[in-house]
C-alpha positions, -999 to 999 in steps of 0.1 A, spaced: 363 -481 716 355 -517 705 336 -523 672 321 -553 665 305 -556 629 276 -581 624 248 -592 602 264 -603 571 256 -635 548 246 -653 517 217 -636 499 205 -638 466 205 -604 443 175 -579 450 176 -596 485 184 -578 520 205 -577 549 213 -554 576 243 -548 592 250 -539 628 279 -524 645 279 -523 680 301 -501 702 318 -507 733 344 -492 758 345 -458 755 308 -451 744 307 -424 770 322 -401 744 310 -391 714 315 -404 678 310 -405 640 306 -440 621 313 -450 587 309 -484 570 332 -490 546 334 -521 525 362 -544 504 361 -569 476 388 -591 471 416 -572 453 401 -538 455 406 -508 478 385 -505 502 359 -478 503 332 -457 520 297 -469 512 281 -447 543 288 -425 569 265 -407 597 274 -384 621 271 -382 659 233 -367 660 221 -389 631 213 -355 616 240 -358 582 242 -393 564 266 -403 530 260 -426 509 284 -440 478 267 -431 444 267 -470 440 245 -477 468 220 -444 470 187 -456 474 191 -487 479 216 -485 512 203 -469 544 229 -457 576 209 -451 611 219 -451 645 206 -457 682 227 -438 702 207 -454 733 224 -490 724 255 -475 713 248 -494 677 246 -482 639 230 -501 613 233 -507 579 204 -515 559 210 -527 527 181 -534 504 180 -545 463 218 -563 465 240 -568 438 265 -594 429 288 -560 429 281 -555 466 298 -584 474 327 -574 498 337 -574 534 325 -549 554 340 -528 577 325 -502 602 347 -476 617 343 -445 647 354 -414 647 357 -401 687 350 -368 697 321 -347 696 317 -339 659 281 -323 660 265 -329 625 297 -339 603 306 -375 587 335 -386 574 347 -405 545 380 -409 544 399 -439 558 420 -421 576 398 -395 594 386 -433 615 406 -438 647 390 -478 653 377 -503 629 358 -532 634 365 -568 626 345 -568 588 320 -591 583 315 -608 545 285 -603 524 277 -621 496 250 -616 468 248 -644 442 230 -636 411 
């Protein structure tokens, strides 16, 4: 499977973007997605997660309520929406797949991801 993460930018704080990561190549089978994000020096993370069905979602304490993970199984795409940014949410970010069929569980460890995406930067000036 091929990820390819898109949809990042410049924004100003309490702005919005929404991130897309499309999936290719073995889309026949099914998988879990998690976006994960990195600022420059710092580990990076899981910020959201949602499983095959769309049916369990997680989201980082730092961006609940604000962040929202969905999927369209159809297009083989999960998006990030990502509303009220913060200068702190400035980071690349990554999206990752989990294959097999999973049923209604996400992941949010690193490691529990067999591909990752390319990243794609987002930054939120204050």
């Amino acid at each position: 499977v091929q990820l390819q993460a898109s949809g990042g930018g410049l924004v100003q704080a309490g702005g919005s973007l929404r991130l897309s990561c499309a999936a290719s190549g073995r889309t026949s089978r099914r998988y879990a997605v998690g976006w994960f994000r990195q600022a420059p020096g710092k580990e990076r993370h899981i910020v959201a997660a949602i499983s095959w069905n769309g049916g369990s979602t997680y989201y980082a304490d730092s961006v609940k309520g604000r962040f929202t993970i969905s999927r369209d199984n159809a297009k083989n795409t999960v998006y990030l929406q990502m509303n009220s940014l913060k200068p702190e949410d400035t980071a690349v970010y990554y999206c990752a797949a989990r294959l097999g069929y999973t049923g209604n569980t996400y992941y949010t460890e690193k490691y529990e991801y067999d591909y990752w995406g390319q990243g794609t930067q987002v930054t939120v000036s204050s």
